[in-house]
PyMOL Python script that loads the backbone (N, CA, C, O; Angstrom):
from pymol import cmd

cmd.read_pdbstr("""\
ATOM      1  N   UNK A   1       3.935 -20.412   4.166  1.00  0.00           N
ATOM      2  CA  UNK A   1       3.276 -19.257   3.580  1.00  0.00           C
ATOM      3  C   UNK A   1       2.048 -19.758   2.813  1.00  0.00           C
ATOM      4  O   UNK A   1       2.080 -20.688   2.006  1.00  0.00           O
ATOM      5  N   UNK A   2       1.075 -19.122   3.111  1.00  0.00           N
ATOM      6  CA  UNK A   2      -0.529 -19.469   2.325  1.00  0.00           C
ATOM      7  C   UNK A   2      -0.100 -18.924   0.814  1.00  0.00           C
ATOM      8  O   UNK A   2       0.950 -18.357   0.511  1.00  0.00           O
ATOM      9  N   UNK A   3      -1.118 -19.232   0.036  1.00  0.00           N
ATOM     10  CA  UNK A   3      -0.883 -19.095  -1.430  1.00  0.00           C
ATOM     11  C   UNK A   3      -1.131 -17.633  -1.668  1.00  0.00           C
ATOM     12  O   UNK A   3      -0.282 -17.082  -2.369  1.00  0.00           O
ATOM     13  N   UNK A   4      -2.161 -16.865  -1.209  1.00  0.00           N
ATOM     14  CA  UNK A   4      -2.958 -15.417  -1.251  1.00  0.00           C
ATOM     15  C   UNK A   4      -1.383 -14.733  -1.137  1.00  0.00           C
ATOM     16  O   UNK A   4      -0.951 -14.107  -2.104  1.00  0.00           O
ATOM     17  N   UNK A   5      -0.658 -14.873  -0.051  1.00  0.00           N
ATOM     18  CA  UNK A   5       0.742 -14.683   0.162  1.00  0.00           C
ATOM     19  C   UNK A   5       1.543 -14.564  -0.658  1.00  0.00           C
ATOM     20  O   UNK A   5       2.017 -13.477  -0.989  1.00  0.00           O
ATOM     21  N   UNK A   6       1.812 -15.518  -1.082  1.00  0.00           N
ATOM     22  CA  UNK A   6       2.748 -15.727  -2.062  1.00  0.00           C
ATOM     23  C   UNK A   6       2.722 -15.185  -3.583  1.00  0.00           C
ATOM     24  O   UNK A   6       3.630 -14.905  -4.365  1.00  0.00           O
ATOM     25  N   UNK A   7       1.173 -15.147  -3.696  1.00  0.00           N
ATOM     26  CA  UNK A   7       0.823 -14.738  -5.208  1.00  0.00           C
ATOM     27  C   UNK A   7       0.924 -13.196  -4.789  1.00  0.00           C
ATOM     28  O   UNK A   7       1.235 -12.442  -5.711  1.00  0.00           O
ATOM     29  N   UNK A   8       0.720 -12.651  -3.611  1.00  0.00           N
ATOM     30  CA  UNK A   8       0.840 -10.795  -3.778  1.00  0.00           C
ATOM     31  C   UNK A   8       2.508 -10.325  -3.570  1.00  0.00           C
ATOM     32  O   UNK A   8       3.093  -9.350  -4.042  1.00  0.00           O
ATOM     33  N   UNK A   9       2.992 -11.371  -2.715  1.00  0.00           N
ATOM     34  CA  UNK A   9       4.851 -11.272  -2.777  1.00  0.00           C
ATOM     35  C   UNK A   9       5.124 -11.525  -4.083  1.00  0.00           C
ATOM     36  O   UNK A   9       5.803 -10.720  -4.720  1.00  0.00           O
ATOM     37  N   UNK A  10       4.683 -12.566  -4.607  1.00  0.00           N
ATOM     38  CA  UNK A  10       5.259 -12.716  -6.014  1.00  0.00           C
ATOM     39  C   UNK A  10       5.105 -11.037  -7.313  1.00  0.00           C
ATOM     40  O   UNK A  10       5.813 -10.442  -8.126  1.00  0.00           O
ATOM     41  N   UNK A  11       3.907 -10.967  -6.815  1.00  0.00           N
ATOM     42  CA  UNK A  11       3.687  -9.669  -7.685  1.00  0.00           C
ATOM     43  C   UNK A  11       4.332  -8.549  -7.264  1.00  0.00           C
ATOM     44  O   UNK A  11       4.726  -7.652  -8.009  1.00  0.00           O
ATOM     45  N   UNK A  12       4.469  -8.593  -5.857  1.00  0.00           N
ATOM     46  CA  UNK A  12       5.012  -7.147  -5.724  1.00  0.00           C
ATOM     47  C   UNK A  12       6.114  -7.122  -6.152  1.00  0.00           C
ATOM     48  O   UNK A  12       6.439  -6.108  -6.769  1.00  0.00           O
ATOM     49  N   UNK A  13       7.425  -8.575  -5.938  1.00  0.00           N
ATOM     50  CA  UNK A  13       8.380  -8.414  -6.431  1.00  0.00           C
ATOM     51  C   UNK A  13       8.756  -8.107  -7.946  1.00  0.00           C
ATOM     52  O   UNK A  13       9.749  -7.599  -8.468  1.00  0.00           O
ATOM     53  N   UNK A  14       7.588  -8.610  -8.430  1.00  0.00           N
ATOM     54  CA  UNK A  14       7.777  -8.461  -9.997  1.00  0.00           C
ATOM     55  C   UNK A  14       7.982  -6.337 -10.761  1.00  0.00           C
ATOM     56  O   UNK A  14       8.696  -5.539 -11.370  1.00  0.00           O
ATOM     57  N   UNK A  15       6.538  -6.586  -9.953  1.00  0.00           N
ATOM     58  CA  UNK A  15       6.619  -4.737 -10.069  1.00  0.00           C
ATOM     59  C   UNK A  15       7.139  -4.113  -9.546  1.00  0.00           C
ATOM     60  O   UNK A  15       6.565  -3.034  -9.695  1.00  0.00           O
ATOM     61  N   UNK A  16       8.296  -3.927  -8.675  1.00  0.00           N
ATOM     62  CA  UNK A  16       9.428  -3.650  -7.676  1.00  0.00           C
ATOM     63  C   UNK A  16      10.691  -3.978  -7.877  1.00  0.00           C
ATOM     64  O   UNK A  16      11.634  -3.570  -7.199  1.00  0.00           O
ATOM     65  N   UNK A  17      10.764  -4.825  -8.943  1.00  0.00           N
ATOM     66  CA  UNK A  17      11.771  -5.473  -9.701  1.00  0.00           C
ATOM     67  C   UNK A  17      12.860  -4.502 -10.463  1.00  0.00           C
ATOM     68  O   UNK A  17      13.117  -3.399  -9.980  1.00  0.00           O
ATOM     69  N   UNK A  18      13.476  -4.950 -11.647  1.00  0.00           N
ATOM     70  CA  UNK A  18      13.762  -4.581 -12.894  1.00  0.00           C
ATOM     71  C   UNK A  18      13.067  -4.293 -14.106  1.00  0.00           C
ATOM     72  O   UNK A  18      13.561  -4.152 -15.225  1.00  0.00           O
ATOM     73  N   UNK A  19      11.545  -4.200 -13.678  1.00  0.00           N
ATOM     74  CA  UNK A  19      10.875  -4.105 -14.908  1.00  0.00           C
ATOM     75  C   UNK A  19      10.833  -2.421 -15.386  1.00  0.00           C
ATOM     76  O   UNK A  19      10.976  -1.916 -16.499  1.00  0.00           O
ATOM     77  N   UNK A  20      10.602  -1.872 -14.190  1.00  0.00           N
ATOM     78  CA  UNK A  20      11.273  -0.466 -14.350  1.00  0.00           C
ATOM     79  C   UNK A  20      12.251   0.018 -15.824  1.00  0.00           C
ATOM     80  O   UNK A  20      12.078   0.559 -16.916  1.00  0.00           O
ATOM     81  N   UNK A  21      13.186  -0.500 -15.121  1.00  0.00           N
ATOM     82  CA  UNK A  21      14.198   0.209 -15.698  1.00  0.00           C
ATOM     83  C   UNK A  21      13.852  -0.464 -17.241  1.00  0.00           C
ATOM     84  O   UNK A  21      14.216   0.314 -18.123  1.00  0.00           O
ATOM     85  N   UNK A  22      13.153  -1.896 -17.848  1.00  0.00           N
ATOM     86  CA  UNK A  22      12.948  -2.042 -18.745  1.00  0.00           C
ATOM     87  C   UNK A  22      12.109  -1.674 -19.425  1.00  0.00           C
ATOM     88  O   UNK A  22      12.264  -1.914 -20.623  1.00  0.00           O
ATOM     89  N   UNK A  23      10.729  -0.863 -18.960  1.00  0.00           N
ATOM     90  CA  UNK A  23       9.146  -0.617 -19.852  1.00  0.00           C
ATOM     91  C   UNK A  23       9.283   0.847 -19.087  1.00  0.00           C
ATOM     92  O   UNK A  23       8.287   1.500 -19.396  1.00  0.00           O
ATOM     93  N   UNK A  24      10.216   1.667 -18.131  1.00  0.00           N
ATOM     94  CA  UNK A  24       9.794   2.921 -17.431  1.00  0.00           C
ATOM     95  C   UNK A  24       9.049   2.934 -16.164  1.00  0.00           C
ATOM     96  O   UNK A  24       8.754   1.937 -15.505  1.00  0.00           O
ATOM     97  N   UNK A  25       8.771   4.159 -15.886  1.00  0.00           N
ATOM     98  CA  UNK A  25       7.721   4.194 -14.665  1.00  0.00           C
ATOM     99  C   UNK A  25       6.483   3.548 -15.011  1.00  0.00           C
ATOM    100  O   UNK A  25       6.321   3.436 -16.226  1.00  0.00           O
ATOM    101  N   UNK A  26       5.439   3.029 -14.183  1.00  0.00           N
ATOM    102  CA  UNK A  26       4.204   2.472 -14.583  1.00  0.00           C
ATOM    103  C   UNK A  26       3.047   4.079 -14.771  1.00  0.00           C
ATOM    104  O   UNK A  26       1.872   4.061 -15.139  1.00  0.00           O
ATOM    105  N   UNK A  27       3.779   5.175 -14.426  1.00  0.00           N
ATOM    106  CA  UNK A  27       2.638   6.762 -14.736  1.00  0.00           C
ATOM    107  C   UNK A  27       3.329   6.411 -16.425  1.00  0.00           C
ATOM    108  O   UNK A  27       2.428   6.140 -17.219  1.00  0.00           O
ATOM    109  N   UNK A  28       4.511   6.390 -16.935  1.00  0.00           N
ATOM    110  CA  UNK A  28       5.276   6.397 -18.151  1.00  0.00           C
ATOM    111  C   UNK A  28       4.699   5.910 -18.815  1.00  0.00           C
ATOM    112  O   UNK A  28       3.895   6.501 -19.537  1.00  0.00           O
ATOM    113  N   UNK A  29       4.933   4.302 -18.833  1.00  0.00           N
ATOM    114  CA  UNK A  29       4.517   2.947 -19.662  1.00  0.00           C
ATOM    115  C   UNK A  29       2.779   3.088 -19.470  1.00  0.00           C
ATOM    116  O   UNK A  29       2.265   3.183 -20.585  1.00  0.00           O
ATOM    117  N   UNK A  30       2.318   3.105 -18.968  1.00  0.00           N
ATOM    118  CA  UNK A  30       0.537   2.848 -18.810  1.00  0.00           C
ATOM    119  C   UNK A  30       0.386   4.232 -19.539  1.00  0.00           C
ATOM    120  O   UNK A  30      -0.397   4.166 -20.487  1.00  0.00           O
ATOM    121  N   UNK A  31       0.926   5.433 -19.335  1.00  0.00           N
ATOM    122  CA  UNK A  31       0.373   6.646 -19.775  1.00  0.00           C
ATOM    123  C   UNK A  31       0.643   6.157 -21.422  1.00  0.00           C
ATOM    124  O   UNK A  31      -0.376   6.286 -22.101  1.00  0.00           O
ATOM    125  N   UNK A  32       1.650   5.706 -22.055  1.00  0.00           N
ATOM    126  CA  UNK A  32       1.919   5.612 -23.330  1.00  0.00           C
ATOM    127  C   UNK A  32       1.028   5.022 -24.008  1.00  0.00           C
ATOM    128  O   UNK A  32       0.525   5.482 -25.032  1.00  0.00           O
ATOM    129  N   UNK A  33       0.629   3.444 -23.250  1.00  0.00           N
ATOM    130  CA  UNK A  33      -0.741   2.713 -23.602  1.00  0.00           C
ATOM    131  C   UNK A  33      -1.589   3.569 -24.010  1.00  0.00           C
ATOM    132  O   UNK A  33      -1.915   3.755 -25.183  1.00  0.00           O
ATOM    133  N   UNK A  34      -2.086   4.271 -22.818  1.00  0.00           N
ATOM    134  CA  UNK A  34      -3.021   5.334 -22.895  1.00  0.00           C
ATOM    135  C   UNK A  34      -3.364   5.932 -23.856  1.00  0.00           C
ATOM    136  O   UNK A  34      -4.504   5.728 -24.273  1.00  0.00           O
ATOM    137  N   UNK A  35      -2.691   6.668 -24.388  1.00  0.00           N
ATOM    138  CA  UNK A  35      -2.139   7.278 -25.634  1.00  0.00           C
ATOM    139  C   UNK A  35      -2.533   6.836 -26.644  1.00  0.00           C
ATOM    140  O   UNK A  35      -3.516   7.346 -27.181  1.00  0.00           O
ATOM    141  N   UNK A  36      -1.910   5.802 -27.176  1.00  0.00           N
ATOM    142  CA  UNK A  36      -2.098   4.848 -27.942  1.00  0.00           C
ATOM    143  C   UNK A  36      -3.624   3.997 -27.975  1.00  0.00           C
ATOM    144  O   UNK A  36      -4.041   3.346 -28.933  1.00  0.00           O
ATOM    145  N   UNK A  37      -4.084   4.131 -27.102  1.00  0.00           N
ATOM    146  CA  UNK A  37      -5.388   3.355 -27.542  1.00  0.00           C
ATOM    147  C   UNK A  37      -6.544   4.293 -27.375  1.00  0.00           C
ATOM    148  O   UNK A  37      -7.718   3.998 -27.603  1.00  0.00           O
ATOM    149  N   UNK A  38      -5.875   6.043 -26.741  1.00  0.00           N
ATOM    150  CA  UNK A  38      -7.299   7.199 -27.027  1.00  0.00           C
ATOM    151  C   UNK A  38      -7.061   7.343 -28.729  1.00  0.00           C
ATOM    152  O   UNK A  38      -7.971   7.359 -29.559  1.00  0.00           O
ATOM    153  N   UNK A  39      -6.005   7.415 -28.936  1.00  0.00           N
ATOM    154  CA  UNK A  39      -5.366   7.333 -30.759  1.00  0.00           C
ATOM    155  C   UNK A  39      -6.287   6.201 -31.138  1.00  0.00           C
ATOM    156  O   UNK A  39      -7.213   6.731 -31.753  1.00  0.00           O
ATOM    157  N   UNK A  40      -6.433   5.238 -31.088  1.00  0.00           N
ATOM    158  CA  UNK A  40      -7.230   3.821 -31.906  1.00  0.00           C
ATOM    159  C   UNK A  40      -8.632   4.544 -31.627  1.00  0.00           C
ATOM    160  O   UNK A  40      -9.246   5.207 -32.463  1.00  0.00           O
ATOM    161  N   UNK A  41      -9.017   4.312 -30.350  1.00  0.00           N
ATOM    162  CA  UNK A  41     -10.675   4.393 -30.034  1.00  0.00           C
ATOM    163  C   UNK A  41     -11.331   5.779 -30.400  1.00  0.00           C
ATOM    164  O   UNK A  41     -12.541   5.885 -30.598  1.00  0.00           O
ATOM    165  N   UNK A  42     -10.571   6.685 -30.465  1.00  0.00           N
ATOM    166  CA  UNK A  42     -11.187   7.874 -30.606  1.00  0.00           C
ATOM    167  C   UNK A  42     -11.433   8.403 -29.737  1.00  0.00           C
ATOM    168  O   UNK A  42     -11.753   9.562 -30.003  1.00  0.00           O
ATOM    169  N   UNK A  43     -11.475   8.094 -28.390  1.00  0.00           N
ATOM    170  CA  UNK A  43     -11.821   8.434 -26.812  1.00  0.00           C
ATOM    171  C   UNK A  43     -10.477   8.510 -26.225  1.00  0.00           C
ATOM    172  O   UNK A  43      -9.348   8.230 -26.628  1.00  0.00           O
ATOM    173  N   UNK A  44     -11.148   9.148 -24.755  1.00  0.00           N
ATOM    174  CA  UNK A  44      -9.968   9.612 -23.715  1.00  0.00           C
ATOM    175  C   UNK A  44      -9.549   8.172 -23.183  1.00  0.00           C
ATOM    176  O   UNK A  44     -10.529   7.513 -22.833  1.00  0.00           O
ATOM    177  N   UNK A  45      -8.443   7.590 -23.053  1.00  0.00           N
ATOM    178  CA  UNK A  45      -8.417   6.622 -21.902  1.00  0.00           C
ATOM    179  C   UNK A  45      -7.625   7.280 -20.772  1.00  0.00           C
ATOM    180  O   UNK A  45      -7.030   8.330 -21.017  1.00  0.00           O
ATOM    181  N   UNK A  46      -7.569   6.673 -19.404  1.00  0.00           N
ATOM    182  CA  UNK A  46      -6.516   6.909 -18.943  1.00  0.00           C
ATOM    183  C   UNK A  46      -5.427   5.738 -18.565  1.00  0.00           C
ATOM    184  O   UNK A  46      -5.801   4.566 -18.511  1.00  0.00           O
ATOM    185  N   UNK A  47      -3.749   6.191 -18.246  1.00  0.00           N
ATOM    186  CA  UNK A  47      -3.684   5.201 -17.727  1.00  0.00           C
ATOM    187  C   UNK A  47      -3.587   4.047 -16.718  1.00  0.00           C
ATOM    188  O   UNK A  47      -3.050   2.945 -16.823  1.00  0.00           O
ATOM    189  N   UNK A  48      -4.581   4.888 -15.238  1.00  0.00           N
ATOM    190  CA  UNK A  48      -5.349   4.034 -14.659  1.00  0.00           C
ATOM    191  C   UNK A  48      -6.725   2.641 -15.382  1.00  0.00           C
ATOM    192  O   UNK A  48      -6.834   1.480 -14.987  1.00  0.00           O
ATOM    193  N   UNK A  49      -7.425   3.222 -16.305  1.00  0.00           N
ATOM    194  CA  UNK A  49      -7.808   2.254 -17.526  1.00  0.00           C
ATOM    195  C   UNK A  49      -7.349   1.063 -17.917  1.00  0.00           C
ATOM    196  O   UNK A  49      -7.916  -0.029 -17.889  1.00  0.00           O
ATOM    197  N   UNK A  50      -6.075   1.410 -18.353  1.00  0.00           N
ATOM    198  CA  UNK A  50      -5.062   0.221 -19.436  1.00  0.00           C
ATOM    199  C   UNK A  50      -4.787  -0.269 -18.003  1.00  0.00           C
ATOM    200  O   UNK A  50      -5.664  -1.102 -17.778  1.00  0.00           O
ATOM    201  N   UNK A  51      -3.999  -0.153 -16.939  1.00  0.00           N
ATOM    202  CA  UNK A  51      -4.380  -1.572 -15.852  1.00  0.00           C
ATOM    203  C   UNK A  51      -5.422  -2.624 -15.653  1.00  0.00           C
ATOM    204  O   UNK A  51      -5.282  -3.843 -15.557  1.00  0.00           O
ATOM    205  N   UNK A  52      -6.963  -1.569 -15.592  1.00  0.00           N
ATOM    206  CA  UNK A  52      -8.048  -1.973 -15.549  1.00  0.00           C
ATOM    207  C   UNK A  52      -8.335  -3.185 -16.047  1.00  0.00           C
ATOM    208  O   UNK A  52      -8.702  -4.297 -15.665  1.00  0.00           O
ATOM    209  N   UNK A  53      -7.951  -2.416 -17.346  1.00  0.00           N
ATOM    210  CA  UNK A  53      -8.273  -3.181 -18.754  1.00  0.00           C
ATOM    211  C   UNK A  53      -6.833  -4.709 -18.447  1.00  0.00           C
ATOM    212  O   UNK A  53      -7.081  -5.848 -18.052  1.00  0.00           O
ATOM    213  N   UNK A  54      -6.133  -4.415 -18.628  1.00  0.00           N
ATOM    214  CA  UNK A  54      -4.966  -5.370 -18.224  1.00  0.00           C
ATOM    215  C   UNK A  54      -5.480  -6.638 -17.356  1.00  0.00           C
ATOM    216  O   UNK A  54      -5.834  -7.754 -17.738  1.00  0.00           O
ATOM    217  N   UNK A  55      -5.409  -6.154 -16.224  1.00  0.00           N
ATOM    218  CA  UNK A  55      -6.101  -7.030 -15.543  1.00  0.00           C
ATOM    219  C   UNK A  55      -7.498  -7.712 -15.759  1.00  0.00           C
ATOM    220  O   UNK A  55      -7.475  -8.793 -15.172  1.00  0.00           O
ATOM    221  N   UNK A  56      -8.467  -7.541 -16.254  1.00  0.00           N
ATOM    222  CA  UNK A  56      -8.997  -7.755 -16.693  1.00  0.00           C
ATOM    223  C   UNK A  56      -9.336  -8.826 -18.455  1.00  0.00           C
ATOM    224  O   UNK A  56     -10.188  -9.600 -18.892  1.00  0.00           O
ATOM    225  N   UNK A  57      -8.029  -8.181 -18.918  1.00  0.00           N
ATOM    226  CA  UNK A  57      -7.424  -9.513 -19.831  1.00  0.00           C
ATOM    227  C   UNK A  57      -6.939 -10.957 -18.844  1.00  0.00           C
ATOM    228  O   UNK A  57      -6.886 -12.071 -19.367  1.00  0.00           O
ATOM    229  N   UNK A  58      -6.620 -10.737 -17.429  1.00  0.00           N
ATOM    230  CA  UNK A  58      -5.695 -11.714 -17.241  1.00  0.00           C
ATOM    231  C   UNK A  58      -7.299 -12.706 -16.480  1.00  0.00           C
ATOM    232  O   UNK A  58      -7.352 -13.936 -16.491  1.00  0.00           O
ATOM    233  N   UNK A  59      -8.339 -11.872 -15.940  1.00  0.00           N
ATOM    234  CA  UNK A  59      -9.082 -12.907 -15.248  1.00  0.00           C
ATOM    235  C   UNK A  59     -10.182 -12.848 -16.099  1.00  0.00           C
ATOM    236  O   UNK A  59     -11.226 -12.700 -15.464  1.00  0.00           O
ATOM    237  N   UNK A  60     -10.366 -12.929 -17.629  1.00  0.00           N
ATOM    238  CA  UNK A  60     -10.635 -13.862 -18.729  1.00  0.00           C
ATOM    239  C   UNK A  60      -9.915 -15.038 -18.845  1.00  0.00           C
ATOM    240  O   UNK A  60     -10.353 -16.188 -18.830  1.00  0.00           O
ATOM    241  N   UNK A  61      -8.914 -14.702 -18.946  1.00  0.00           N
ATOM    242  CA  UNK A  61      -7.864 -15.718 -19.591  1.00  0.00           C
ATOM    243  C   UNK A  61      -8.168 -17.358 -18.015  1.00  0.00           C
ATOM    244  O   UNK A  61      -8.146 -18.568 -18.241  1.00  0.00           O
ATOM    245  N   UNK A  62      -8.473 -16.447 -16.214  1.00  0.00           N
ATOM    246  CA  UNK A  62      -8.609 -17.489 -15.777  1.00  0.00           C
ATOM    247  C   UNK A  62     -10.024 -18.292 -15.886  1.00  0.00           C
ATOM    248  O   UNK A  62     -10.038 -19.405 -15.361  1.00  0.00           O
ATOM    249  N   UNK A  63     -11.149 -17.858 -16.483  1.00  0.00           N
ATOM    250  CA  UNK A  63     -12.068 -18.515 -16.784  1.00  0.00           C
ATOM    251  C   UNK A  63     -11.979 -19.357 -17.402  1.00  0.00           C
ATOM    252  O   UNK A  63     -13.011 -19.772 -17.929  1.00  0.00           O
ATOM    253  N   UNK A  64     -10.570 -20.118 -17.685  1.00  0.00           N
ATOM    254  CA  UNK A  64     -10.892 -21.294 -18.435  1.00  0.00           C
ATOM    255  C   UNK A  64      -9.686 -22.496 -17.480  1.00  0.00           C
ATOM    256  O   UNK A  64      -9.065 -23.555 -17.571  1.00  0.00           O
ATOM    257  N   UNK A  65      -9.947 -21.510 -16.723  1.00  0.00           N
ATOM    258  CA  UNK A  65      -8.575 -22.635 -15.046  1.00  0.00           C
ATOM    259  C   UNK A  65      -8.141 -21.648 -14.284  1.00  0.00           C
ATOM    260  O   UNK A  65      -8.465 -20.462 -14.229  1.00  0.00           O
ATOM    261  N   UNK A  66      -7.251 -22.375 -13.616  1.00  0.00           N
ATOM    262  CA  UNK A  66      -6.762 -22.039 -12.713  1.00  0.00           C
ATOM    263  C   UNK A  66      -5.103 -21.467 -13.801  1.00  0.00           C
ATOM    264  O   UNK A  66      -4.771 -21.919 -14.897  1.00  0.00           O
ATOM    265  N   UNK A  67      -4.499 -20.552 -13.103  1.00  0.00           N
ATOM    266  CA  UNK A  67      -3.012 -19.965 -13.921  1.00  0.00           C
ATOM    267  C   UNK A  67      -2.613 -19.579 -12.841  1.00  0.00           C
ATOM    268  O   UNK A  67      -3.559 -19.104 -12.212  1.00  0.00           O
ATOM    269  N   UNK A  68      -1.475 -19.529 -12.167  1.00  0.00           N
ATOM    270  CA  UNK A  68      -1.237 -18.857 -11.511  1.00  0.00           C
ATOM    271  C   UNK A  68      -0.250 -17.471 -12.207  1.00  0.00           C
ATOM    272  O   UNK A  68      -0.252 -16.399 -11.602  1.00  0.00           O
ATOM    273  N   UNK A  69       0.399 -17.605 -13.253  1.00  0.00           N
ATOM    274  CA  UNK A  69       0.836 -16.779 -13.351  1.00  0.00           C
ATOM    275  C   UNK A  69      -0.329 -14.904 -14.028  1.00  0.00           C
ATOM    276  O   UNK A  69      -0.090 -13.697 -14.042  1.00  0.00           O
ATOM    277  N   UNK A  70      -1.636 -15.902 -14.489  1.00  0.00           N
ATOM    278  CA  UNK A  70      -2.781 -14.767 -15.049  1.00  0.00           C
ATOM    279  C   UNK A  70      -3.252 -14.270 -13.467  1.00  0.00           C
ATOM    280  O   UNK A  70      -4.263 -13.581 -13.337  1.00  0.00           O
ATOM    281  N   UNK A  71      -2.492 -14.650 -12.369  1.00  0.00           N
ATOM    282  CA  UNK A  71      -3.690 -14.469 -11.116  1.00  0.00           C
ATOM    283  C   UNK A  71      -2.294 -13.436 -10.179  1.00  0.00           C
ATOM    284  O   UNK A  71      -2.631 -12.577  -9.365  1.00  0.00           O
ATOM    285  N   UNK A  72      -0.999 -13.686 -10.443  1.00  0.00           N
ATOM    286  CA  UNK A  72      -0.402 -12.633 -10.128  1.00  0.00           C
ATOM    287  C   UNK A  72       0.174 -11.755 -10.964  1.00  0.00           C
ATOM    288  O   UNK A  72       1.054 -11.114 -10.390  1.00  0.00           O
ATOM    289  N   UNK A  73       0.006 -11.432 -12.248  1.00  0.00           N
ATOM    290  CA  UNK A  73      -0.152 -10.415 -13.023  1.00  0.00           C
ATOM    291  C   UNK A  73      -1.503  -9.433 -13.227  1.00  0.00           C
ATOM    292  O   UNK A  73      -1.410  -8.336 -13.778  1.00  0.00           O
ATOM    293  N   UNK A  74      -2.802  -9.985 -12.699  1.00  0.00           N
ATOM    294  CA  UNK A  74      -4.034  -9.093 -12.178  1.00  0.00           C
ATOM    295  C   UNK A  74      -3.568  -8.561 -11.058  1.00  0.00           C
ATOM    296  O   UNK A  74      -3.894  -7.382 -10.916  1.00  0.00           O
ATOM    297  N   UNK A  75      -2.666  -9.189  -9.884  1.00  0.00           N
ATOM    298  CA  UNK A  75      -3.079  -8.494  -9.088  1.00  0.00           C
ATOM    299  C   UNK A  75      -2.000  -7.175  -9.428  1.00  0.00           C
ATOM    300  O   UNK A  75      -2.384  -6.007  -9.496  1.00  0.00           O
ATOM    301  N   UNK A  76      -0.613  -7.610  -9.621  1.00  0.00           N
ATOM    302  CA  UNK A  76       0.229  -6.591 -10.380  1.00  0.00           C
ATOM    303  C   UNK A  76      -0.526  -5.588 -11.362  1.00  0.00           C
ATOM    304  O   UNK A  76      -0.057  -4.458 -11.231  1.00  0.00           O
ATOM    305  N   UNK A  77      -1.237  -5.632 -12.017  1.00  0.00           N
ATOM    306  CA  UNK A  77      -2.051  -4.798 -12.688  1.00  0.00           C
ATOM    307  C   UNK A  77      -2.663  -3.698 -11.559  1.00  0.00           C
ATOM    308  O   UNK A  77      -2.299  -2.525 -11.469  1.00  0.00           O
ATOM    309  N   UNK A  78      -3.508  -4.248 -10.862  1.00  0.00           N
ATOM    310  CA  UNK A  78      -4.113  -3.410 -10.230  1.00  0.00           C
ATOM    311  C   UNK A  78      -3.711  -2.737  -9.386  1.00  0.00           C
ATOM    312  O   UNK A  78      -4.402  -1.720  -9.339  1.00  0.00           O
ATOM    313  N   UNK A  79      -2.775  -2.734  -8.495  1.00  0.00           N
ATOM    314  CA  UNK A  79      -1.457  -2.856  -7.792  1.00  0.00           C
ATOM    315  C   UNK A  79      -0.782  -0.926  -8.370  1.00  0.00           C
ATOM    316  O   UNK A  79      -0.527   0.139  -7.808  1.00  0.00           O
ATOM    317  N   UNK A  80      -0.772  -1.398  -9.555  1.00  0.00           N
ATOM    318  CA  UNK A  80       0.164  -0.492 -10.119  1.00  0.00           C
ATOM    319  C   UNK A  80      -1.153   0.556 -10.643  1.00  0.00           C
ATOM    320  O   UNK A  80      -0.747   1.709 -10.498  1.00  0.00           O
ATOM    321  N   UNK A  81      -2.306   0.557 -11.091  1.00  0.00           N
ATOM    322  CA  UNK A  81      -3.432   0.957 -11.373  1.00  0.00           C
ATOM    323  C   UNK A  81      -3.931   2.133 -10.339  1.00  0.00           C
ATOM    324  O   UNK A  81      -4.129   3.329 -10.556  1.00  0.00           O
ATOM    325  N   UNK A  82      -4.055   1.399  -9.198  1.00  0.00           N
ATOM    326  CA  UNK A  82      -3.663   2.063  -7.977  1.00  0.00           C
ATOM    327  C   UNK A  82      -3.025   3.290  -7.910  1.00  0.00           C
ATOM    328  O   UNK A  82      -3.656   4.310  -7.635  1.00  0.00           O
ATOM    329  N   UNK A  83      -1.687   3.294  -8.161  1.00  0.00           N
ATOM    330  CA  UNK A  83      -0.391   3.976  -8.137  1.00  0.00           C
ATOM    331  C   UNK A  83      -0.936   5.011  -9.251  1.00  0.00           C
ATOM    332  O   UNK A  83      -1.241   6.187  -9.054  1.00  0.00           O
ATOM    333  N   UNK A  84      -0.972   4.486 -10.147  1.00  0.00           N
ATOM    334  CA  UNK A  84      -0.909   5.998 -11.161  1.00  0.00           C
ATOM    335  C   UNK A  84      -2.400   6.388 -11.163  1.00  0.00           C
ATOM    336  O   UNK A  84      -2.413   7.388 -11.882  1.00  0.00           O
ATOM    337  N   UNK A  85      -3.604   6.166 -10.776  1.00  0.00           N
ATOM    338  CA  UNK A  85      -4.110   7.123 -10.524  1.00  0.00           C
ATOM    339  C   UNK A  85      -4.183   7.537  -8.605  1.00  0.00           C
ATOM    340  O   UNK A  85      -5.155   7.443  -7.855  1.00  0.00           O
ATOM    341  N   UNK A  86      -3.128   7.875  -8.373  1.00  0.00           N
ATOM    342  CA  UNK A  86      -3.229   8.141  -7.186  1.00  0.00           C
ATOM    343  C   UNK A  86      -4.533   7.941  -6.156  1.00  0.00           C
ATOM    344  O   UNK A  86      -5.353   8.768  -5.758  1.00  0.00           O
ATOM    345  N   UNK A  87      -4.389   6.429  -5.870  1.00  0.00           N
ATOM    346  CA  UNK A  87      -5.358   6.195  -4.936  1.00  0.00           C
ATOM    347  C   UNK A  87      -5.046   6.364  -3.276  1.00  0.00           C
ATOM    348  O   UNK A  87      -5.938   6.147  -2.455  1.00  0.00           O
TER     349      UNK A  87
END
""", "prot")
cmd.dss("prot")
cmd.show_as("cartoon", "prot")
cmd.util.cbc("prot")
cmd.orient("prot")
């Protein structure tokens, strides 16, 4: 199995997992984010956004190497980003 492979199996399993039943649906958990940071900023977010944004924490974090675990949690981010705003 090539690595591209493995890092999107790895993610899907993650978000397909048990994480569910631990943080909720990802419309649930991302919508709550949501929430919570139109509350801080003063603005609308959505929570297609807080993935955005998510992912986007993780490929900062790879500008300073290689991670594999910051490189299948972006793609899990987006993945699920996807999903709740119905793409």
């Amino acid at each position: 199995m090539n690595k591209r492979t493995e890092i999107l199996e790895t993610a899907a399993n993650l978000i397909n997992g048990d994480r569910q039943n631990t943080y909720g649906t990802p419309q649930d958990n991302f919508g709550a984010v949501a929430s919570m940071w139109s509350a801080y900023l003063g603005r609308e977010v959505a929570a297609s956004d807080v993935c955005c944004m998510m992912a986007l924490l993780k490929i900062a974090r790879l500008r300073n190497g290689p991670h594999e675990d910051s490189s299948i949690d972006g793609a899990a981010y987006l993945a699920l980003g996807a999903e709740v705003s119905d793409c």
